[in-house]
C-alpha angles and dihedrals in degrees: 000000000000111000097354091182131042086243084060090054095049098052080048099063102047090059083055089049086049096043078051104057100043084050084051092044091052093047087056090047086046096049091043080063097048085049087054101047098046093045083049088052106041079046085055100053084047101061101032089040078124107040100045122090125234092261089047099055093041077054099047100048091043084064093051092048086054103044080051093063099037086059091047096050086050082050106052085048082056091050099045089046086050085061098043087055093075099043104011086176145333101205145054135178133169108231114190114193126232106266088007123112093190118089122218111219098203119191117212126221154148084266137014121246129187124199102234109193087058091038088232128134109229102183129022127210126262091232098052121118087249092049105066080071086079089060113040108035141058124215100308145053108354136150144183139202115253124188085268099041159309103304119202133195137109140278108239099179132020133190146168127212132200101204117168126176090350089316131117104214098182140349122210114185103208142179090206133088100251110354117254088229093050099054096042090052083061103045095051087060110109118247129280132232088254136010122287145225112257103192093128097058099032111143127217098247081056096043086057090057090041090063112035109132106173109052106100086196118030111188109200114192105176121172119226118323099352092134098244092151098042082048086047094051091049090043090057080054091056100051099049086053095052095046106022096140086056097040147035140169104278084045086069121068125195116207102204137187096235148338095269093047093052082039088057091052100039095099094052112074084037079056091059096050091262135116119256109261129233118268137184129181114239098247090051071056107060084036090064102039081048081052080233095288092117126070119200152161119279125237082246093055091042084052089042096051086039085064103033096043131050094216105167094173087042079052084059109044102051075040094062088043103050100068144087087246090059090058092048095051081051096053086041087051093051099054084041083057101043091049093044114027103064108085110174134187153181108280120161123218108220091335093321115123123228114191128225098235089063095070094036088058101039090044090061086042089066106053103131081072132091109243097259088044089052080048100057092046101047081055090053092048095045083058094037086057092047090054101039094041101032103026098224122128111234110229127238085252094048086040090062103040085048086062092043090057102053095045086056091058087066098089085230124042106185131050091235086061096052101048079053089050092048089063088036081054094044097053096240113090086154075078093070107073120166112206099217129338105332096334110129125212120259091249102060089050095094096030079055089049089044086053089044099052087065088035100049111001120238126225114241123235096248097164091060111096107179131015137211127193122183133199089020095178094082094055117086118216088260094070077041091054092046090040094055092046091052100044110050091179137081118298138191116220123191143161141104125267088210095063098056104140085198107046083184099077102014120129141192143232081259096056098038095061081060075077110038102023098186094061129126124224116214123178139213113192097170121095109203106168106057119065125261093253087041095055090045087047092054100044080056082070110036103008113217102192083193095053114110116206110215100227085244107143129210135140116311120249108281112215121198118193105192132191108239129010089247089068089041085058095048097041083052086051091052086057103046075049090049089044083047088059091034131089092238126123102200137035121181132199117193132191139186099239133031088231094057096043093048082052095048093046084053102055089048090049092058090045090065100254118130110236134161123207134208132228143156090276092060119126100174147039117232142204129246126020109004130194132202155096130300090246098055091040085062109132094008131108147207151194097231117007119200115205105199123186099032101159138148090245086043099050108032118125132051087267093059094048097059078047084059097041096050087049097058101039085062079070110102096172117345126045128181136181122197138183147157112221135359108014113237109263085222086073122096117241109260132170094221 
């Protein structure tokens, strides 16, 4: 056997380590070279510019743009074995192959490297067919699927490595898929200042959802700290391994909830040895599908008005347009429009009569356009007839007052009269509600897009070749409905219906397969970033029967009421002393309002702390004490999390206890609860 002792697998990696920097020595000799040719080449041009014929120059600087790629692509090797140096692998298993008596040791690692002098492959990527063996099976019988077929055998050995900067910090030989020391060493590190890769702890229910090539749409409903972005990420890595000569990174598009969000992910994918993908929040989506013409409210601003102000007729209306029934009362409304709207008739173009049973025939004709599209082209054919039967060419002038009259025989000429007809139609114009001036609520934004895709028409988003949409609970099936009509292509789906921070217009994975009906639900019950005692704390609040602890131990939430808001403040102030003297890297404290959280930033400002807050405006996640609302700290984490505020008056409604519940998921160790008053009766008892 390869390596039997630990000893023997130190002394081991450093000949990996060896065999990796003179790889690494003769790429940079190799690209010096590169750097001269092509300086000797372009000097070359240069000086014969005159003397060279056409054919010769195209031949010259081909061979420069080719030398060029040929250097990046060494220097992109140099770069990922850069990365490898400082953790070459973190796995190992022995893999014998049926009717073979020879066993195959395979290293394990972000990419993959091969000796080349020796013509052996030393590590193998994550991604690789083999690999997935690491992941799904224990010591015993096990196969994958290779291009060429399904090969089976058995592991005979299996270990896990910790190696940081070049060091093994630790071994552990193992008969389990992902050993449970392993994965609780890593999930008692603080938190990062982004996100990380979690290729060395992956489990086998998540290395499923990694891989899978074949769903054209993946749902991924994953309850509080399972993981499901960070599954979606490396499934994007995936992805772009398996199929690397079909995709590549501008080719994905992630649709996030915010800047600091797509900020807080954005090490992860460059981790892996792939580019960071493009990514738009929904609402930059809907300006630039409005072509900016429309103003309106933003989701934040819905979510802030829900908790400042007690609207029961704002509550219904984002509540009648956030169901399956509303988009079918659109689509009803849109064959209604396209059999009784267009009301033609006889005109005449300089004396020449143009019937009225000529539009109407040419308008159904043209079904498959949108109406102003039918509208354009009727226009062209009434000159075209004129032209063809009466053998007169129309004139710019009489061009552009053909096409106005025709506009004007659609009962309605603009899209903003229209919206308001839909409601007129419906019988509930008490549903269309501008917040000031001509500023529409956020809800109506995506119903608006849907009209205007059979108004207008809208141009799919054909060069995207996979999406991914995160927190998919805050979206309605009317941005579904527009989503799955712009992006033609396979998507990945993922959130959590319980951490809907508007219970008004949320949506499940359920509900959202009414959509996309050949979509597959996968789920992820186990909860691996809060504490034992901090999941248990927040089920209390908001019970999920499908979430799964990890049996990962730390100090129970400790909850303060307080008698007056001055000794809350000062009791906040002991803690951001306590995270100053502490080895943790991030501290979160999380109210219920924007407006409470920037008061509350303020006054610890001007007590001298450095804190950062957080606001829609926000670009960027920061290290250290931030503060901020539940709804911006979705999909975030921290070491220690402070809920302020936490009174009965504060916390009160069903809203406010997803918002609770939000707030104290983000926890990884340490959770604490303060008020200042009367404690919120949507807290569990505790004797802290």
């Amino acid at each position: 056997m390869l390596n039997p002792t630990e000893q023997d697998e130190r002394h081991y990696l450093e000949d990996v380590k060896r065999v990796m920097q003179e790889t690494l020595a003769r790429i940079a000799e190799k690209v010096q070279t590169y750097a001269r040719e092509i300086k000797q080449q372009k000097a070359y041009l240069w000086e014969n510019k005159t003397g060279m014929d056409h054919v010769e120059k195209i031949d010259v600087r081909r061979s420069v743009d080719q030398q060029v790629l040929t250097a990046e692509a060494i220097a992109a090797q140099s770069k990922r074995i850069q990365k490898l140096l400082r953790t070459p692998y973190f796995g190992r298993f022995d893999f014998l192959k049926k009717d073979s008596d020879k066993t195959l040791p395979v290293y394990i690692g972000i990419h993959g490297f091969v000796d080349e002098d020796r013509g052996e492959r030393l590590i193998h990527d994550w991604r690789a067919p083999i690999s997935t063996l690491f992941y799904d099976y224990e010591t015993g019988p096990a196969h994958f699927d290779a291009p060429d077929g399904r090969v089976f055998g058995e592991i005979r050995l299996k270990r896990q490595y910790r190696i940081r900067n070049g060091q093994m910090e630790f071994m552990i030989e193992t008969d389990l898929n992902i050993h449970d020391d392993v994965l609780q060493k890593e999930l008692s590190q603080r938190a990062d200042e982004k996100m990380k890769n979690i290729v060395a702890t992956i489990q086998r229910d998540q290395n499923a959802i990694i891989r899978n090539e074949n769903s054209p749409v993946l749902i991924i409903q994953g309850v509080a700290g399972s993981g499901k972005t960070s599954i979606a990420l490396h499934r994007i890595a995936f992805l772009l391994y398996r199929f690397k000569d079909d995709i590549a990174a501008h080719d994905i598009l992630i649709i996030s909830p915010n800047k600091v969000f797509a900020d807080y992910i954005s090490s992860v994918l460059p981790e892996l040895g792939e580019e960071n993908i493009p990514e738009i929040g929904i609402e930059e989506l809907a300006h630039d599908l409005l072509e900016r013409e429309f103003k309106f409210q933003t989701f934040f601003e819905q979510v802030s008005r829900l908790l400042e102000k007690n609207e029961k007729t704002f509550r219904e209306r984002i509540q009648a347009k956030a169901t399956h029934d509303f988009l079918k009362q659109l689509d009803e409304y849109i064959a209604h429009i396209e059999a009784d709207y267009f009301h033609a008739h006889d005109m005449t173009v300089n004396g020449k009569p143009v019937p009225e049973w000529f539009m109407r025939e040419r308008f159904d004709s043209y079904h498959y356009l949108p109406i102003q599209g039918r509208l354009n082209k009727i226009a062209k054919d009434i000159e075209m007839n004129v032209a063809n039967y009466y053998h007169y060419n129309v004139t710019p002038e009489e061009r552009a007052a053909i096409k106005s009259e025709v506009r004007k025989m659609f009962k309605v000429t603009t899209l903003r009269a229209l919206y308001k007809d839909f409601y007129e139609w419906l019988g509930r114009p008490d549903l269309l509600k501008s917040v000031k001036g001509s500023l529409f609520e956020y809800a109506d934004v995506y119903p608006l897009i849907y009209l205007k895709m059979r108004w207008d028409g809208l141009k799919t988003f054909d060069h995207v070749k996979h999406l991914l949409i995160d927190e998919m609970q805050d979206y309605t099936p009317v941005q579904y409905a527009v989503i799955a009509k712009l992006f033609p292509c396979k998507k990945t789906i993922l959130g959590d219906a319980n951490q809907s921070v508007n219970p008004f217009s949320s949506s499940s994975a359920d509900k959202i397969r009414q959509i996309f009906t050949d979509a597959d639900t996968v789920r992820l019950n186990t909860s691996y970033r809060s504490t034992y005692e901090i999941t248990q704390f927040a089920q209390a609040i908001s019970p999920n029967r499908e979430l799964e602890p990890i049996e990962r131990h730390g100090e129970p939430p400790a909850v303060r009421l307080l008698p007056t808001g001055e000794e809350e403040l000062a009791e906040i102030t002991r803690f951001l002393e306590d995270f100053r003297n502490s080895d943790q890297n991030s501290l979160g404290i999380i109210l219920r309002t924007q407006a409470q959280a920037e008061e509350l930033f303020t006054r610890l400002k001007d007590l001298g702390h450095k804190v950062y807050l957080l606001t829609a405006r926000s670009d960027a996640f920061r290290q250290g004490v931030l503060v901020c609302t539940a709804h911006m700290a979705k999909g975030l984490e921290f070491d220690h999390v402070i809920v302020p505020q936490a009174t009965a008056a504060n916390y009160k409604t069903e809203m406010d206890k997803k918002m609770l519940y939000v707030a104290c998921t983000r926890a990884m160790h340490r959770l604490t609860v303060t008020a200042a008053g009367k404690m919120s009766i949507l807290l569990p008892a505790t004797d802290a």
